[in-house]
PyMOL Python script that loads the backbone (N, CA, C, O; Angstrom):
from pymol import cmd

cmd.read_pdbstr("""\
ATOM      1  N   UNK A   1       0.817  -1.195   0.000  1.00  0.00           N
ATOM      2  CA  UNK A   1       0.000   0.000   0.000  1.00  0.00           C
ATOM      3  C   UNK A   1       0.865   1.266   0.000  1.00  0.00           C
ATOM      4  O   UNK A   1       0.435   2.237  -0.622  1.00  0.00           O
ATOM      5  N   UNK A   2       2.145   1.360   0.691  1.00  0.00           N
ATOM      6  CA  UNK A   2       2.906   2.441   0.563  1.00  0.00           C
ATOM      7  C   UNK A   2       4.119   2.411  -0.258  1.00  0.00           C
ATOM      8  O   UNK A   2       4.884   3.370  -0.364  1.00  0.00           O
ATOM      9  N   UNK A   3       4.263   1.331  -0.808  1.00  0.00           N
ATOM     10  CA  UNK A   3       4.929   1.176  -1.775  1.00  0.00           C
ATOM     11  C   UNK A   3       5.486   2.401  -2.763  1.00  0.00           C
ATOM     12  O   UNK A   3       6.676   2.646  -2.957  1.00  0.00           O
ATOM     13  N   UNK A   4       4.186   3.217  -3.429  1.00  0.00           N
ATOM     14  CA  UNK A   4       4.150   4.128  -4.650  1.00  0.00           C
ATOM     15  C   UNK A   4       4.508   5.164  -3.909  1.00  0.00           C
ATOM     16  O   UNK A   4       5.123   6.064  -4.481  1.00  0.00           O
ATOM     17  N   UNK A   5       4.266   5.268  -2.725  1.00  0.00           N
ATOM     18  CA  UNK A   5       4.565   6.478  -2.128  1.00  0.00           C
ATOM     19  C   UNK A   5       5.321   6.647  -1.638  1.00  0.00           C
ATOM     20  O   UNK A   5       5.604   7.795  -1.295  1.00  0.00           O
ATOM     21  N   UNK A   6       6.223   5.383  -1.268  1.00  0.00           N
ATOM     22  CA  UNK A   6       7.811   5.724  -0.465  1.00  0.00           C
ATOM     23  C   UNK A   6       8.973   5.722  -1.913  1.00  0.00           C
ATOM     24  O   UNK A   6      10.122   6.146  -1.785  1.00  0.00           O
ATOM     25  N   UNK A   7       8.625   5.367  -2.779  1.00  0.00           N
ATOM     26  CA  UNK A   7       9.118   5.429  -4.153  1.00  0.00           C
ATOM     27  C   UNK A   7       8.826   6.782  -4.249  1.00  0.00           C
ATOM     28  O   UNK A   7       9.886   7.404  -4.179  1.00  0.00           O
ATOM     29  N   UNK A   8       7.620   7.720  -4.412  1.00  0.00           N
ATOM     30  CA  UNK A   8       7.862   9.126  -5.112  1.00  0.00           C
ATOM     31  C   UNK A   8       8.599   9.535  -3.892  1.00  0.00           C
ATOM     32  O   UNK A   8       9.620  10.087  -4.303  1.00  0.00           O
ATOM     33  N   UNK A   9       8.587   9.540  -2.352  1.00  0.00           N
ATOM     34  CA  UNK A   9       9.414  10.179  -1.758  1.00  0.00           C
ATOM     35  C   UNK A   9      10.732  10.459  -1.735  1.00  0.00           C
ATOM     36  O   UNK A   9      11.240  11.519  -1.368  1.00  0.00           O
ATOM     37  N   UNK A  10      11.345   9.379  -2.180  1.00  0.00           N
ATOM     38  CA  UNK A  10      12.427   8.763  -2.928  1.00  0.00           C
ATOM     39  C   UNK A  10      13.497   9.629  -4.211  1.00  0.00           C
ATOM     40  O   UNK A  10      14.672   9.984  -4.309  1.00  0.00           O
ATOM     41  N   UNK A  11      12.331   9.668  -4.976  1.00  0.00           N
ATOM     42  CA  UNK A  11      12.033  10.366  -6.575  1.00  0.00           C
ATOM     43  C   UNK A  11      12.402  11.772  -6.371  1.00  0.00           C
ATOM     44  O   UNK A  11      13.368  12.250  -6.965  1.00  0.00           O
ATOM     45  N   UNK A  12      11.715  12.426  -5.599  1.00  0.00           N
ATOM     46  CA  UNK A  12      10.997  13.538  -5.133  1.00  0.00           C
ATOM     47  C   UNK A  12      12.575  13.901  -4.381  1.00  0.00           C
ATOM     48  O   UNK A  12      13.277  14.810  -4.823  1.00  0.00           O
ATOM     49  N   UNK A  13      12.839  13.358  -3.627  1.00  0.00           N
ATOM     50  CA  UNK A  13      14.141  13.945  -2.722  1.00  0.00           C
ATOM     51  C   UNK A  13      15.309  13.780  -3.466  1.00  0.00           C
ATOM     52  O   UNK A  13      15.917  14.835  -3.650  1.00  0.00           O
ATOM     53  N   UNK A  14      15.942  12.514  -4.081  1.00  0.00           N
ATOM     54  CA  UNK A  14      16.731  12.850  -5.024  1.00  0.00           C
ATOM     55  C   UNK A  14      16.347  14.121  -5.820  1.00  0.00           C
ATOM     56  O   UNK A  14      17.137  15.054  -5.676  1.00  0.00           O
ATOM     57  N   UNK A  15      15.114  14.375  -6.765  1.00  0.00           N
ATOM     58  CA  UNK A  15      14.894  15.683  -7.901  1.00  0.00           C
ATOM     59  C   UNK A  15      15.340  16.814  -7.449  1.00  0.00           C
ATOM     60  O   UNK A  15      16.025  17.586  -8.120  1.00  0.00           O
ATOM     61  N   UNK A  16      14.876  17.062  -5.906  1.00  0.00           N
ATOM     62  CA  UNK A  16      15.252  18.112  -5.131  1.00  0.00           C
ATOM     63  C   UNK A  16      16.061  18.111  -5.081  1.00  0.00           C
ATOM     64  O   UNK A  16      16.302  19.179  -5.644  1.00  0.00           O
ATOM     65  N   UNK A  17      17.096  17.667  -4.777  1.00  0.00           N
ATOM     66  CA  UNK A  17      18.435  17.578  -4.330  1.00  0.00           C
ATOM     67  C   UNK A  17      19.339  18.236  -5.487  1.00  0.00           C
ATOM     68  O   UNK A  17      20.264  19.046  -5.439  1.00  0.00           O
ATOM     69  N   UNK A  18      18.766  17.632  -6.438  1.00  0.00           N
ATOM     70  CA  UNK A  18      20.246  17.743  -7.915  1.00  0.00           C
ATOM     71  C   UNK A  18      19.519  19.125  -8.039  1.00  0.00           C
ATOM     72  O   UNK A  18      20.261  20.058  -8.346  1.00  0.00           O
ATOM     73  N   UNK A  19      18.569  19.333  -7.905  1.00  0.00           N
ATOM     74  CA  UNK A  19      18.097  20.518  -8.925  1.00  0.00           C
ATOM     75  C   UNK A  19      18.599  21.813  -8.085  1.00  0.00           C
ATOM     76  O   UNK A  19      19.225  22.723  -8.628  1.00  0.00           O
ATOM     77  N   UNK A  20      18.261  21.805  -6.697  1.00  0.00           N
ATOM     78  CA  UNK A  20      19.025  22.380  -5.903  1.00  0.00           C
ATOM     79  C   UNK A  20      21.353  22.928  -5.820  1.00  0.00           C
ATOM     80  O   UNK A  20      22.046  23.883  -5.469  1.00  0.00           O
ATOM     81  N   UNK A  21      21.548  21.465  -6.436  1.00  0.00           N
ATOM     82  CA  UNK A  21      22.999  21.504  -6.475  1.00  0.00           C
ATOM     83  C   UNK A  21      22.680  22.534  -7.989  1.00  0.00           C
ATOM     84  O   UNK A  21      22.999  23.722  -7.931  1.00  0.00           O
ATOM     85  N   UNK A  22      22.123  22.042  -9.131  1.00  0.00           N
ATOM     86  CA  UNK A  22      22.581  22.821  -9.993  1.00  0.00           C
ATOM     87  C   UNK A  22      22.104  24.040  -9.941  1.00  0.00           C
ATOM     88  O   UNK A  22      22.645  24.672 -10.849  1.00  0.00           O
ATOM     89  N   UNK A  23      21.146  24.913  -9.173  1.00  0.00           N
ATOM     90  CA  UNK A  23      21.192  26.217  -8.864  1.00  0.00           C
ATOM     91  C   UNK A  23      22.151  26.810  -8.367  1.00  0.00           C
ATOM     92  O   UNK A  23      22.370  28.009  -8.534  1.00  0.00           O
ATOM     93  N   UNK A  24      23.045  25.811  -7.495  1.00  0.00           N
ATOM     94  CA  UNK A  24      23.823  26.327  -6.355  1.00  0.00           C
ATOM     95  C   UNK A  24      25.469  27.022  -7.091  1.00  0.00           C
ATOM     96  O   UNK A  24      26.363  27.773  -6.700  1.00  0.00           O
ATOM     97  N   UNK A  25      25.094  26.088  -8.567  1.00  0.00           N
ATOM     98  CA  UNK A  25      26.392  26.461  -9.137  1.00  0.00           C
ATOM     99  C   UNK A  25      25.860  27.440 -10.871  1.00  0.00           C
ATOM    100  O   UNK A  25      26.509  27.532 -11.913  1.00  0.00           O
ATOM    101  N   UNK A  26      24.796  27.876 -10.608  1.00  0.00           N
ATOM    102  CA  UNK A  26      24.360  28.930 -11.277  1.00  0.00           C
ATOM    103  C   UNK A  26      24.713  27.904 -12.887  1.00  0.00           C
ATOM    104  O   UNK A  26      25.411  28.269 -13.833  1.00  0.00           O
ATOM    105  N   UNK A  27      24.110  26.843 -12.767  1.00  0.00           N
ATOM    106  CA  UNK A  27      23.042  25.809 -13.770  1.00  0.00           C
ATOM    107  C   UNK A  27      22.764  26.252 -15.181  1.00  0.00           C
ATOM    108  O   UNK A  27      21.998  27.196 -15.373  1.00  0.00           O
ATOM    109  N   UNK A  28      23.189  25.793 -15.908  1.00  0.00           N
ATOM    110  CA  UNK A  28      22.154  26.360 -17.316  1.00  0.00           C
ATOM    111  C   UNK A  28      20.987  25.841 -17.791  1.00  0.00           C
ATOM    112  O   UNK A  28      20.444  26.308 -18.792  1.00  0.00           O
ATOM    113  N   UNK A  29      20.449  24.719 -17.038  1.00  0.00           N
ATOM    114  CA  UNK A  29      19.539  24.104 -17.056  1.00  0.00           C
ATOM    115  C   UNK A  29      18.379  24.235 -15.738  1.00  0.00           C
ATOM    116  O   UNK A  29      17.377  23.555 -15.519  1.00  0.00           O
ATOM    117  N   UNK A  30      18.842  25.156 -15.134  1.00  0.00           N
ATOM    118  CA  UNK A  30      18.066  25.295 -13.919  1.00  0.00           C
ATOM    119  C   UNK A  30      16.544  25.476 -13.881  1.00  0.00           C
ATOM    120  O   UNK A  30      15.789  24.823 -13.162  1.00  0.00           O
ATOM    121  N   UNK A  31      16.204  26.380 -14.688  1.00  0.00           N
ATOM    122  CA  UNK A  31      14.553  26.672 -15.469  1.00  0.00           C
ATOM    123  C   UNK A  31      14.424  24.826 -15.415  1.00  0.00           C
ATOM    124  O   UNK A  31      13.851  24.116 -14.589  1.00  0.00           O
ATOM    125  N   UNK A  32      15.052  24.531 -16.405  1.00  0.00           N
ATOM    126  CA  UNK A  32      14.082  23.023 -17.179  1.00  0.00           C
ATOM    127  C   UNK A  32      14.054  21.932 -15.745  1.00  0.00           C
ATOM    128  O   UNK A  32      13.158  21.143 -15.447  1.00  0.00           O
ATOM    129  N   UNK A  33      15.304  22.190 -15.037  1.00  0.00           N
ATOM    130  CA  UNK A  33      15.233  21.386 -13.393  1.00  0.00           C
ATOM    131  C   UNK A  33      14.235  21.456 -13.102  1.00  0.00           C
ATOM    132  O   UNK A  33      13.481  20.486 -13.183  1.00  0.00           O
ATOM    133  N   UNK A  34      13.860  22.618 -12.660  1.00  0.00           N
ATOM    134  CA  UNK A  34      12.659  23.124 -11.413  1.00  0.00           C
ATOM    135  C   UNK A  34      11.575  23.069 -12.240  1.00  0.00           C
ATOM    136  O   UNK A  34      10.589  23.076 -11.502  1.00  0.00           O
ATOM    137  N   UNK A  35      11.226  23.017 -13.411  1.00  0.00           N
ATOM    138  CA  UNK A  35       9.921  22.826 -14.258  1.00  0.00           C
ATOM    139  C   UNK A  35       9.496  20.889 -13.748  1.00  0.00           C
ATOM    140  O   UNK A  35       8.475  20.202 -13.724  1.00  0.00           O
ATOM    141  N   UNK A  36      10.715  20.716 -13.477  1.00  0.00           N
ATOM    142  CA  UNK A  36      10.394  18.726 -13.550  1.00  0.00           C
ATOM    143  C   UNK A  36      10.883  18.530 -12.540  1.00  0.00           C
ATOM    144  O   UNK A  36      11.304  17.393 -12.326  1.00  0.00           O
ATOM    145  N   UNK A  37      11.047  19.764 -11.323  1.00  0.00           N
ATOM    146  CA  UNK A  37      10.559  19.164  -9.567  1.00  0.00           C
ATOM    147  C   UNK A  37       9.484  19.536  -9.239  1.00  0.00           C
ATOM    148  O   UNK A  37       9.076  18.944  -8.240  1.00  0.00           O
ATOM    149  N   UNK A  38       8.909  20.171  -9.584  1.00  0.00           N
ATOM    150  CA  UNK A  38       7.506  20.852  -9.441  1.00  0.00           C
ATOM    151  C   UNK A  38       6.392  19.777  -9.931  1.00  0.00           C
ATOM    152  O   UNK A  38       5.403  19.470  -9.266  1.00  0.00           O
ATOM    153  N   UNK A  39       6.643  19.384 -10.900  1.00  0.00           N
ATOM    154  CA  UNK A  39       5.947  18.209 -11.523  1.00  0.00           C
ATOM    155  C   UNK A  39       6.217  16.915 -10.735  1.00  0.00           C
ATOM    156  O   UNK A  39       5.125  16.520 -10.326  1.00  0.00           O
ATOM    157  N   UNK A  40       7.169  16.111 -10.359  1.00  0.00           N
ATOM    158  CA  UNK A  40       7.830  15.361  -9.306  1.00  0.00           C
ATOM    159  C   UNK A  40       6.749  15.877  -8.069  1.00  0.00           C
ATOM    160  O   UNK A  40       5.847  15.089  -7.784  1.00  0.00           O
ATOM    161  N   UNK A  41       6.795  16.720  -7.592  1.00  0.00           N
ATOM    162  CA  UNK A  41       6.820  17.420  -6.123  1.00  0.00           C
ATOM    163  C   UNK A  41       5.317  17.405  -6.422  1.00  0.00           C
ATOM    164  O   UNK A  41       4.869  16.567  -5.638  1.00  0.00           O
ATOM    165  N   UNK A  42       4.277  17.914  -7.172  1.00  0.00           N
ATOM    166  CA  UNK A  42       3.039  17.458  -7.683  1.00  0.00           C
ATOM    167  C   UNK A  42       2.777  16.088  -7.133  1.00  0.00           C
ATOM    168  O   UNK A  42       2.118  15.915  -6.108  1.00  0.00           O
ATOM    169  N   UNK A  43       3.367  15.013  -7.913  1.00  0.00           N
ATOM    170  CA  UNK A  43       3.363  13.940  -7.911  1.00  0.00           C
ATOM    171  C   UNK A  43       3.142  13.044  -6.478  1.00  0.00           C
ATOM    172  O   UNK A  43       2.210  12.312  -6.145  1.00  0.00           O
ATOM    173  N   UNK A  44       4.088  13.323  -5.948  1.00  0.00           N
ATOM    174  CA  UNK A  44       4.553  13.143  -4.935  1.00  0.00           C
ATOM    175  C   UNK A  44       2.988  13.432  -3.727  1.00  0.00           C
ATOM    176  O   UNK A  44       2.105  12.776  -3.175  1.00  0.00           O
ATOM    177  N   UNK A  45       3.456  14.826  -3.854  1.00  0.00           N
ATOM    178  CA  UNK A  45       1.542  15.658  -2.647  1.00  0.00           C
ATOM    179  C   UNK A  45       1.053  14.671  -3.278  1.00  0.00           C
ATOM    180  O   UNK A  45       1.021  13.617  -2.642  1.00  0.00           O
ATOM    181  N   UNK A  46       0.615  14.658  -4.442  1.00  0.00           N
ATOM    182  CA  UNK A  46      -0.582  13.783  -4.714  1.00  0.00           C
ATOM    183  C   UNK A  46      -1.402  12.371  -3.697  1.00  0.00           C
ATOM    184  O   UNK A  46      -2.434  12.103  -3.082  1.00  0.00           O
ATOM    185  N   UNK A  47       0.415  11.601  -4.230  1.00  0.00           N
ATOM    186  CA  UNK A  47      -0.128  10.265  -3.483  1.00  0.00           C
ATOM    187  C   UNK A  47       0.053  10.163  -1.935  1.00  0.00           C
ATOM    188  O   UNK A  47      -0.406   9.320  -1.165  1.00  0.00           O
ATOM    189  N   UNK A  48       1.024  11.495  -1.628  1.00  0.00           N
ATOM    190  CA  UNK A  48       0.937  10.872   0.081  1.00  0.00           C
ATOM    191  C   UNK A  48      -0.185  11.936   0.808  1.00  0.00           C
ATOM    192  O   UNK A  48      -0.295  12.141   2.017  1.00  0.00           O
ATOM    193  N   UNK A  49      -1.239  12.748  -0.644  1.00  0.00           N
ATOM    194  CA  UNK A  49      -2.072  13.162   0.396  1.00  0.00           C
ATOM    195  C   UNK A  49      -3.359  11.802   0.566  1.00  0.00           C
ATOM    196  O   UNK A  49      -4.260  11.956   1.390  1.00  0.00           O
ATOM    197  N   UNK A  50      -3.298  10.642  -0.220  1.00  0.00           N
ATOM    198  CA  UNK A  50      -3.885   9.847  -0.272  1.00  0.00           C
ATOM    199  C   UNK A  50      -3.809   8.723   1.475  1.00  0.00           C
ATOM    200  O   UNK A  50      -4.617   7.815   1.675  1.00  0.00           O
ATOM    201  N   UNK A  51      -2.854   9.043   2.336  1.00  0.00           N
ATOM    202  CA  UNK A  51      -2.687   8.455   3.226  1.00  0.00           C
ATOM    203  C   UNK A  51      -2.640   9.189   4.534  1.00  0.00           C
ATOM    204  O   UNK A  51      -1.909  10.179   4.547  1.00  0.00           O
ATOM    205  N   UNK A  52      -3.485   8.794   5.987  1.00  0.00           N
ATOM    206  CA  UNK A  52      -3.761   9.169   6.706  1.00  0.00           C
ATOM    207  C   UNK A  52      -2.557   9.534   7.410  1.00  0.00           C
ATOM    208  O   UNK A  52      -2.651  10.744   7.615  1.00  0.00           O
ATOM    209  N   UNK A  53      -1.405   9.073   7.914  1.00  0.00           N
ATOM    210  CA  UNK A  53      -0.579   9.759   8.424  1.00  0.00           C
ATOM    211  C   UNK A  53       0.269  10.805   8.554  1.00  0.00           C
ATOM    212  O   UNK A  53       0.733  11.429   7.600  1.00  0.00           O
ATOM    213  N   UNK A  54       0.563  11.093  10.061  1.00  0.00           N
ATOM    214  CA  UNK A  54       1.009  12.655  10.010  1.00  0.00           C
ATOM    215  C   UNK A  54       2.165  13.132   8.981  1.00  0.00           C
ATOM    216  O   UNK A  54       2.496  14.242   8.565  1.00  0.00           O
ATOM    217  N   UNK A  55       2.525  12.129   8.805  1.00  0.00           N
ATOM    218  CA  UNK A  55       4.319  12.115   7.758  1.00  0.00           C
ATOM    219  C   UNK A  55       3.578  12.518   6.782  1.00  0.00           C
ATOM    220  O   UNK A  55       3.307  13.718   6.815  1.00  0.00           O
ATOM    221  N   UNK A  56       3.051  11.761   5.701  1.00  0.00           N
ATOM    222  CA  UNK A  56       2.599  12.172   4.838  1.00  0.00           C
ATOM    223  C   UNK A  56       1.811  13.044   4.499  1.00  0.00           C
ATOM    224  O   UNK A  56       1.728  13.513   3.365  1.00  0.00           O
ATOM    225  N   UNK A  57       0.962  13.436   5.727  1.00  0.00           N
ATOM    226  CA  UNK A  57       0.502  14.915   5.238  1.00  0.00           C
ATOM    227  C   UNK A  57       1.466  16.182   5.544  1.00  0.00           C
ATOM    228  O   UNK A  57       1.258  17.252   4.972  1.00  0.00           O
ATOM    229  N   UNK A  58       2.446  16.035   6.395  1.00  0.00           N
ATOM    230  CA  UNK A  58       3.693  17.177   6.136  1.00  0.00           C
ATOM    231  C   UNK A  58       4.009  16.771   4.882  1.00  0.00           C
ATOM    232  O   UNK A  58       3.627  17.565   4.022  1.00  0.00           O
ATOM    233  N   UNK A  59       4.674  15.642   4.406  1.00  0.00           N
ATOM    234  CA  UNK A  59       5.563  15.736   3.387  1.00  0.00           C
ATOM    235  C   UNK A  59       4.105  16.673   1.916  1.00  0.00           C
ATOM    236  O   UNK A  59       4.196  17.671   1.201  1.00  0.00           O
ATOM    237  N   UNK A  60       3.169  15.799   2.101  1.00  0.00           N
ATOM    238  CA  UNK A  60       2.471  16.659   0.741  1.00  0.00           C
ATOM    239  C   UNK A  60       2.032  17.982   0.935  1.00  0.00           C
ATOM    240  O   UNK A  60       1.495  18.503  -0.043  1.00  0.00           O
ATOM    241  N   UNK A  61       2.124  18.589   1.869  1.00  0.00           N
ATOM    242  CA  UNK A  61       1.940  20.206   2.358  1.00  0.00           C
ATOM    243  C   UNK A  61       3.591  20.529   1.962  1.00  0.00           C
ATOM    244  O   UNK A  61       3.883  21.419   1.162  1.00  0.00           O
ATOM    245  N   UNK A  62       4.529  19.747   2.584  1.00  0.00           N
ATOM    246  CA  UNK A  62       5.935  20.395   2.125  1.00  0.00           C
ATOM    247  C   UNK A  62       5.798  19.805   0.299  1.00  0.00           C
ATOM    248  O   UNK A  62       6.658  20.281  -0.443  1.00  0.00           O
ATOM    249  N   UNK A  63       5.257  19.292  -0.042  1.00  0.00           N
ATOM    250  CA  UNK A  63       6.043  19.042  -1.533  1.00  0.00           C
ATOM    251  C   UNK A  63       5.739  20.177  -2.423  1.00  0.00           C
ATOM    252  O   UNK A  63       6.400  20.688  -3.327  1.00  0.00           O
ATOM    253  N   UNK A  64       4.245  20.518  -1.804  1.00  0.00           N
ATOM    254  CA  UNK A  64       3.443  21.333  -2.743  1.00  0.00           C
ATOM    255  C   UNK A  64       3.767  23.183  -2.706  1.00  0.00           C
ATOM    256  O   UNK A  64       3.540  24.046  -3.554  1.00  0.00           O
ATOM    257  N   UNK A  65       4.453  23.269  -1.170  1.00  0.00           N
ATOM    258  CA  UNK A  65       5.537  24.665  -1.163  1.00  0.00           C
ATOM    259  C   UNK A  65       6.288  24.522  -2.171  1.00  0.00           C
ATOM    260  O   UNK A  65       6.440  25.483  -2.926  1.00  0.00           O
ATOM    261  N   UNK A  66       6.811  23.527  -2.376  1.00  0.00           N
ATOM    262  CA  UNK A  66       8.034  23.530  -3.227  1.00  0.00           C
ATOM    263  C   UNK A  66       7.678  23.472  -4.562  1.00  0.00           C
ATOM    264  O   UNK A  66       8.221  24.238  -5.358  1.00  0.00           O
ATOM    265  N   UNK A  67       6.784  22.615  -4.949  1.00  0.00           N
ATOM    266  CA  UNK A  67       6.090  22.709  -6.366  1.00  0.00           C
ATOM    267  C   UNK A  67       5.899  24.549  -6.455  1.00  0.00           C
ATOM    268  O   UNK A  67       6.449  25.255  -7.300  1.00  0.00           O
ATOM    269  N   UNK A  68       5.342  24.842  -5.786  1.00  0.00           N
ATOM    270  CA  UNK A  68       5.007  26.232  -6.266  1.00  0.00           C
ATOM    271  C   UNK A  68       6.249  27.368  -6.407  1.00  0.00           C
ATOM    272  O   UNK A  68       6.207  28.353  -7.145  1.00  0.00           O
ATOM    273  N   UNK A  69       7.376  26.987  -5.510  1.00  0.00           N
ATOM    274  CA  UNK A  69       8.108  27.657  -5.247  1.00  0.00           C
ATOM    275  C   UNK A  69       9.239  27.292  -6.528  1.00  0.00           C
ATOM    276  O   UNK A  69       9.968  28.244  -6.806  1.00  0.00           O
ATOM    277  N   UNK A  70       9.419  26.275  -7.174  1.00  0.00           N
ATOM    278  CA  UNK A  70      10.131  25.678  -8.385  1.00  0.00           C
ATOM    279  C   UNK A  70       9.922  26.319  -9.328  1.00  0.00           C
ATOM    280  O   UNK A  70      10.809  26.750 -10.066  1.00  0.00           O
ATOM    281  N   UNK A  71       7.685  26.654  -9.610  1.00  0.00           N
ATOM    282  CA  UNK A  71       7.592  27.100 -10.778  1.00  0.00           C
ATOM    283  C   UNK A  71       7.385  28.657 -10.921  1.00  0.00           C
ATOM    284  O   UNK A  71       7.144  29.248 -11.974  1.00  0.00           O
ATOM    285  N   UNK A  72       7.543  29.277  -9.515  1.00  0.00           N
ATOM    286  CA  UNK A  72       8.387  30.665  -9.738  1.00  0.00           C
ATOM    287  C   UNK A  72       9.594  30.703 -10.088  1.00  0.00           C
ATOM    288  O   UNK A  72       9.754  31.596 -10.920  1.00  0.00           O
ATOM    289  N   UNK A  73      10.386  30.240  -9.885  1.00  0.00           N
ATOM    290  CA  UNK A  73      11.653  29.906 -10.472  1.00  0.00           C
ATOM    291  C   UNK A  73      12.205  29.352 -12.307  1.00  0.00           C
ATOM    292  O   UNK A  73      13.160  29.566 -13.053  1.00  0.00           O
ATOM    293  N   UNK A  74      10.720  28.441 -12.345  1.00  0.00           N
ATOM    294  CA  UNK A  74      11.250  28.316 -13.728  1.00  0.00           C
ATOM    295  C   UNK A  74      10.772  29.411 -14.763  1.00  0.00           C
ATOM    296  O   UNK A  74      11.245  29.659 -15.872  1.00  0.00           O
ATOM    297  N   UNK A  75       9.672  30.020 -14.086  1.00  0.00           N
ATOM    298  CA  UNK A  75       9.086  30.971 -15.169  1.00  0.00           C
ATOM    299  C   UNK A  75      10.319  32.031 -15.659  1.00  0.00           C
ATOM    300  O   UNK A  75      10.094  32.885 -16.517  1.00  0.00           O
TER     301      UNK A  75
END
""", "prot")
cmd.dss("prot")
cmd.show_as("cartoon", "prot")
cmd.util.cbc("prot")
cmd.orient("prot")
């Protein structure tokens, strides 16, 4: 049952991570990063708002800051 969802958490924290390093070194790909953590980070809220626990409803309240906060960034 949590299978899909400890996989996007997974997904989701690696995406963050790199996309983060390549901002950090002023990226030329940084726009197209954060366009496809936001989407990831989407992904992600999605399925762990599907599950009652407290983890997962931080993590999909935190994914979905970040989704939004990515696609100010990529615009």
């Amino acid at each position: 049952m949590m299978a899909r969802c400890i996989q996007l958490d997974m997904e989701c924290a690696a995406v963050c991570y790199a996309t983060a390093q390549v901002m950090s070194i002023g990226g030329q790909t940084t726009k197209e990063l954060c366009a496809t953590c936001a989407d990831i980070c989407d992904a992600c809220a999605d399925e762990c708002s599907k599950h009652e626990n407290s983890h997962c409803k931080e993590c999909a309240e935190t994914c979905r800051r970040c989704a939004e906060e990515c696609r100010k960034m990529a615009a």
